[in-house]
Backbone as numpy.savetxt, mean C-alpha at the origin, in Angstrom:
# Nx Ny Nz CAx CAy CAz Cx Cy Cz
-15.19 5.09 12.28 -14.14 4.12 12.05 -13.34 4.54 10.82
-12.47 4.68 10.72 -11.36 4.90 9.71 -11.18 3.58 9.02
-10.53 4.29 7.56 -10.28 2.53 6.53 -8.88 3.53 6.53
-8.57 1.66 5.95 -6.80 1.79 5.75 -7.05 0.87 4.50
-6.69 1.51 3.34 -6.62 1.34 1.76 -5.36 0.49 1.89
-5.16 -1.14 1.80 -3.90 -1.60 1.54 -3.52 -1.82 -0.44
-2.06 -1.24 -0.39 -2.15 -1.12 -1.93 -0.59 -2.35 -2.10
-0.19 -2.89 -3.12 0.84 -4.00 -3.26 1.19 -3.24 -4.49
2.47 -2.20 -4.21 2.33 -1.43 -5.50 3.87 -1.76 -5.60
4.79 -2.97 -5.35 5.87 -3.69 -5.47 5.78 -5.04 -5.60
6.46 -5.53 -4.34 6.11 -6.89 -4.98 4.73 -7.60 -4.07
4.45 -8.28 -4.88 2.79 -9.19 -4.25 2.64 -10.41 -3.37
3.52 -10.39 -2.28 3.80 -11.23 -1.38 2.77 -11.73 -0.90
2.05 -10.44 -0.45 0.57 -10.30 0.41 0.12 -11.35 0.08
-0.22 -11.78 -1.46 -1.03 -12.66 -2.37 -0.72 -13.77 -2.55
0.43 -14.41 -1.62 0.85 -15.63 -1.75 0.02 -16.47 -0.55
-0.08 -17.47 -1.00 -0.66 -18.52 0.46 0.26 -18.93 1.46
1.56 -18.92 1.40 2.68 -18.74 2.32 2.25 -17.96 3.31
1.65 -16.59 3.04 1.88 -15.44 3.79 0.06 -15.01 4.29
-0.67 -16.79 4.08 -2.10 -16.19 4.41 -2.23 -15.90 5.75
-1.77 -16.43 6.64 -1.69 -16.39 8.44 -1.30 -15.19 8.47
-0.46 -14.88 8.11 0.10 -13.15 8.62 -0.86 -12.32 8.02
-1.64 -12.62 6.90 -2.19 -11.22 6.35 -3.71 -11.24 6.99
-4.01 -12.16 7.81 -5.52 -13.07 9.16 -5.04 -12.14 10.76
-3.54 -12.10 10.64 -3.06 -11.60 11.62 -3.19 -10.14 11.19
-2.38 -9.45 10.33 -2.30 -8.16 10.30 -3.70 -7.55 10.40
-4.69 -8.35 9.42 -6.08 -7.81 9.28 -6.66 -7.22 10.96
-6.54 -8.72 11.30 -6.95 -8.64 12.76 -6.42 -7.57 13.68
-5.69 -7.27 14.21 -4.63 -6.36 14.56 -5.26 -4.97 14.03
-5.12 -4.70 13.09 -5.69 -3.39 12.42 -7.36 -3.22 13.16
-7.72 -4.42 12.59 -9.57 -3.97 13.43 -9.66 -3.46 14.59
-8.79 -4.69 15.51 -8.97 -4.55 16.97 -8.51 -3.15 17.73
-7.62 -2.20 16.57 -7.48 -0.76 16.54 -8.45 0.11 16.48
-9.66 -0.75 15.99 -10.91 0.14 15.59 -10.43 0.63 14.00
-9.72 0.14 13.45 -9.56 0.37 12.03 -10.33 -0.79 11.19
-11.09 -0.54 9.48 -11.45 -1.33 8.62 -10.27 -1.41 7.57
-10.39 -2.53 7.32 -8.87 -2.79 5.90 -9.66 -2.83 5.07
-9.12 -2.57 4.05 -9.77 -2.62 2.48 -8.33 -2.54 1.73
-8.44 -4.23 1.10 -7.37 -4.45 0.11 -8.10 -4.01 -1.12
-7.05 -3.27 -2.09 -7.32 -2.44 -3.40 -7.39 -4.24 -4.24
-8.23 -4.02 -5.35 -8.20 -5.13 -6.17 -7.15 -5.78 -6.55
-5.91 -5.42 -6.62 -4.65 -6.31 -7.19 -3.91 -6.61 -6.06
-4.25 -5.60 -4.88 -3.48 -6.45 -3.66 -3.15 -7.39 -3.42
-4.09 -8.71 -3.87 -3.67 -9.61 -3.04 -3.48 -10.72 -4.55
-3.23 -10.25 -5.41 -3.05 -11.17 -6.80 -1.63 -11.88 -6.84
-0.72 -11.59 -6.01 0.10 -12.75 -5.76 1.44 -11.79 -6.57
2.87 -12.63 -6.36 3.72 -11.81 -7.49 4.09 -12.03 -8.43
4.02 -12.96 -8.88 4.07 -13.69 -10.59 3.18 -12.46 -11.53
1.68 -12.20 -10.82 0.65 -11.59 -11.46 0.83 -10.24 -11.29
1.31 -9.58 -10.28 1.94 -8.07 -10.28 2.97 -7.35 -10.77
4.27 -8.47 -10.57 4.86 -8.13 -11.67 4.87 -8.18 -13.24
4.20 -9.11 -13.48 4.25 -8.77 -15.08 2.40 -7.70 -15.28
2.04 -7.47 -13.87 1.19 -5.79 -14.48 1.19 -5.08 -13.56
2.35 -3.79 -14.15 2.87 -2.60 -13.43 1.42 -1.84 -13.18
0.72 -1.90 -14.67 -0.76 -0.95 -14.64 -1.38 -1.63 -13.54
-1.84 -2.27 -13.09 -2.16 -2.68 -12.57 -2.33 -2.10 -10.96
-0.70 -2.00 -10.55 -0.29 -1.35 -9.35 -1.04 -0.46 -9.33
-0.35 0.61 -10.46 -0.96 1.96 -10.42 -2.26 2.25 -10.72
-3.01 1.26 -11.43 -4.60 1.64 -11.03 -4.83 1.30 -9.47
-4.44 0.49 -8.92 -4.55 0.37 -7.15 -4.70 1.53 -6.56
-3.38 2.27 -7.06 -2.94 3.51 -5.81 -3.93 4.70 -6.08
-3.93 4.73 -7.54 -5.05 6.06 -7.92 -6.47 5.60 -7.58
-7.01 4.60 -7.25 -8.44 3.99 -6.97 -8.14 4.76 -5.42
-7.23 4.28 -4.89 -7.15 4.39 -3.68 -7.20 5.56 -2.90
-6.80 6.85 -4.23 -6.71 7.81 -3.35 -8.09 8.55 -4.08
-8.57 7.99 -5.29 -10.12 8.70 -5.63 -11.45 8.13 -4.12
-10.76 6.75 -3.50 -11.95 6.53 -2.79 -12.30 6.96 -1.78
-13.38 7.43 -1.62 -13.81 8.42 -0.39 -13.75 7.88 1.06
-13.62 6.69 0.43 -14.12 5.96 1.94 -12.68 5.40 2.66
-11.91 5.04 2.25 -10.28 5.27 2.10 -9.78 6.02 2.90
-9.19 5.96 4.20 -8.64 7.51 5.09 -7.03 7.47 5.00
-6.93 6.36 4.81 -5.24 6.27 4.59 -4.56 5.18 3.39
-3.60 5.41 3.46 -3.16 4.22 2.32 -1.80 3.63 2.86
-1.70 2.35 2.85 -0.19 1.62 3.60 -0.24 1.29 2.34
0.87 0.88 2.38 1.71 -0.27 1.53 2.00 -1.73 2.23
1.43 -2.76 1.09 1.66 -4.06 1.94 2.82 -4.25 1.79
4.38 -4.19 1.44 5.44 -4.36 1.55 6.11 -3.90 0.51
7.47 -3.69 0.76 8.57 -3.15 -0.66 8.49 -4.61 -1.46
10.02 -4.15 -2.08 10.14 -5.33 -3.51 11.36 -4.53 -4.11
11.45 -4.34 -5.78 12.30 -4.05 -6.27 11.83 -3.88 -7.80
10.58 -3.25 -7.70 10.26 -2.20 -9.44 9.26 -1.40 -9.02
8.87 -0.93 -8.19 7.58 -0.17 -8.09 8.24 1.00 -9.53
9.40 1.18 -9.78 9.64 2.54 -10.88 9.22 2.31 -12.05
8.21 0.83 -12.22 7.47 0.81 -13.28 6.17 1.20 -13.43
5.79 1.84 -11.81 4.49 2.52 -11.91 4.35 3.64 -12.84
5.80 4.53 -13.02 5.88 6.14 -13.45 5.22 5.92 -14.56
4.98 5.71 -15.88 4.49 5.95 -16.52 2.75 5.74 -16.30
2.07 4.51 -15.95 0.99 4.70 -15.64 0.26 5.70 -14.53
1.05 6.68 -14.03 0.88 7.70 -13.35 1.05 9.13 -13.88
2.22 8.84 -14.69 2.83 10.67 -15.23 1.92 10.81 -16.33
2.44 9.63 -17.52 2.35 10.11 -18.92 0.92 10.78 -19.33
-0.16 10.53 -18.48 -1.38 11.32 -18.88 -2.10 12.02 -17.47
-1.25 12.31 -16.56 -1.18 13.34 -15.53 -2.15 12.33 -14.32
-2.69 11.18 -14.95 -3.56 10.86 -13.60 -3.20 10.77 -12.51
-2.07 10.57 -12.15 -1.40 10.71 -10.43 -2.37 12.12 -9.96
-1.71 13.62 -10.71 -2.25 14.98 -10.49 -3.49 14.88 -10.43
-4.09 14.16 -11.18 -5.88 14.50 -11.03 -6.20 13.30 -9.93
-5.58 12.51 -9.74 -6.30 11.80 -8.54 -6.16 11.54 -6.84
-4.87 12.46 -6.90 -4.08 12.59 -5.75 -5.36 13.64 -4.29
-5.64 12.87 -3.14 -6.00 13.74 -2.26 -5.06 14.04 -0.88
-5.74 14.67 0.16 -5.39 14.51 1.12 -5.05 13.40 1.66
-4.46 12.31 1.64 -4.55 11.25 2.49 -2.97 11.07 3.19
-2.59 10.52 4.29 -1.97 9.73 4.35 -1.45 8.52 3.69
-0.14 8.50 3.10 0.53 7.51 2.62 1.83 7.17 3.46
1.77 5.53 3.58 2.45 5.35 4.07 3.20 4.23 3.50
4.68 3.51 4.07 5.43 2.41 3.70 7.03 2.96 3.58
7.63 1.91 3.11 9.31 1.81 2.88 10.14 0.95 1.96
10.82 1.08 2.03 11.98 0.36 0.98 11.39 0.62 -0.24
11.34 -0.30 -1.35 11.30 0.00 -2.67 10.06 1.12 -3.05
8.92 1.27 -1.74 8.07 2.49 -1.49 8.97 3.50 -1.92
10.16 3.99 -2.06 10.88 5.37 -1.30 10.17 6.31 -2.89
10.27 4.66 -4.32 10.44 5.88 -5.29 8.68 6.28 -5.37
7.31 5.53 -5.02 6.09 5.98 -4.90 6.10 7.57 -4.14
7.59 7.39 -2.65 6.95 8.21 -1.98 7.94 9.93 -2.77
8.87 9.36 -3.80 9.07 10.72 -4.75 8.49 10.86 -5.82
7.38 10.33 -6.35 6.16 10.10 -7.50 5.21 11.22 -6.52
5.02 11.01 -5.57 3.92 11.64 -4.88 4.16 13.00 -4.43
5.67 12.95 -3.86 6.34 14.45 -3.48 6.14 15.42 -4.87
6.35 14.90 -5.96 6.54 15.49 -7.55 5.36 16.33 -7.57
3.61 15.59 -7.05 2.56 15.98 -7.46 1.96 17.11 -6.18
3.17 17.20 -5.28 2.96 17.97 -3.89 2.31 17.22 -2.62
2.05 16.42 -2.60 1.42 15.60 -1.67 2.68 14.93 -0.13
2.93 15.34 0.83 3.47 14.99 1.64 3.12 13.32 2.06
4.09 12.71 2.52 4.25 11.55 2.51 5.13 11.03 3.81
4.49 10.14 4.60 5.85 9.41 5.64 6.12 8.11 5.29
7.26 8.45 5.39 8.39 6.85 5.26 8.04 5.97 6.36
7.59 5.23 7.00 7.47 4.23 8.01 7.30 2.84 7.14
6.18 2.44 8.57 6.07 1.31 8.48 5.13 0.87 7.31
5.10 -0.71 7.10 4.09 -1.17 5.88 3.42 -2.43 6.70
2.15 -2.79 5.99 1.48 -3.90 6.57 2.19 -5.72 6.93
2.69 -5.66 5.98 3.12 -7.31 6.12 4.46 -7.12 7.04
5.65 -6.79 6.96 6.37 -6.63 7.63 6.95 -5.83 9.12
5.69 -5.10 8.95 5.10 -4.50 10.47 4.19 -4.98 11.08
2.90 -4.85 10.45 1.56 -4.63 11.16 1.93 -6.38 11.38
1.60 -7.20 10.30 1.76 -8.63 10.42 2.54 -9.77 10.98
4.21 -9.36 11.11 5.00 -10.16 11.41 5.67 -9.65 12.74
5.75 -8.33 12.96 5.89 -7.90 14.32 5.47 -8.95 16.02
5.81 -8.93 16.61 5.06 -9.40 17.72 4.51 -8.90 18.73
3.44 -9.36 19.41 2.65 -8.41 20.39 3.49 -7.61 20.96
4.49 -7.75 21.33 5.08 -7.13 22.17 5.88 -5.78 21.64
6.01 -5.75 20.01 6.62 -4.74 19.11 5.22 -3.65 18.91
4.00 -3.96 19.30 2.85 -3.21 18.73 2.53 -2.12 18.77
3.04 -1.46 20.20 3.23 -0.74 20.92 4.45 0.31 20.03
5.16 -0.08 19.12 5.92 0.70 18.03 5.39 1.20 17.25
4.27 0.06 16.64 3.74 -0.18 15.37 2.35 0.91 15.49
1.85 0.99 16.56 0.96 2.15 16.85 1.29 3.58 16.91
């Protein structure tokens, strides 16, 4: 069985109670793929609490790609600062030392994670992300989303 590392490395929608049905749905959906989810610790802390801690994000993404058990990494949705990750990634090289093979995936305010990651050589696809794909899509879109 493969895991899918969900990381909220923009804004923290995921973490709102507005958006608990969809993230019951997306979960679900993912299993019934024969996939396990594993939200990173700040995933689901809401966005009041993510945005005011950028570190935060970026300990997510680097947990995410040190964990072995981890086969891929989505993004639960864009936003509009993930470019406050760069320093908790560059300034003491940990992106470089923690970066593996994995699949990364997501879009929109993702684009600047997915040129943080190009920087350290790591190939990257632009697609889809959990909440606004996997979650809000409808049965009938799934068939994309796969």
């Amino acid at each position: 069985m493969k895991t899918i590392g969900i990381v909220s490395l923009s804004a923290g929608t995921l973490g709102e109670p507005f958006v608990a049905h969809e993230l019951a749905i997306g979960t679900k959906r993912l299993e019934s793929m024969g996939c396990k989810v594993k939200f990173l610790p700040n995933a689901l802390k809401g966005i009041a609490y993510l945005k005011a801690h950028p570190e935060k994000r970026a300990q997510d993404l680097l947990e995410a790609y040190r964990d072995p058990e981890i086969d891929m990494i989505l993004c639960a949705i864009g936003g509009d600062d993930t470019y406050r990750l760069a320093p908790y990634l560059f300034e003491t090289g940990e992106l470089q030392r923690a970066v593996t093979q994995k699949p990364f995936l997501g879009f929109s305010d993702t684009t600047i994670d997915h040129f943080m990651l190009r920087k350290v050589g790591l190939p990257t696809f632009y697609g889809q992300a959990f909440l606004p794909d996997v979650c809000e899509l409808s049965r009938t879109m799934l068939p994309y989303t796969r």
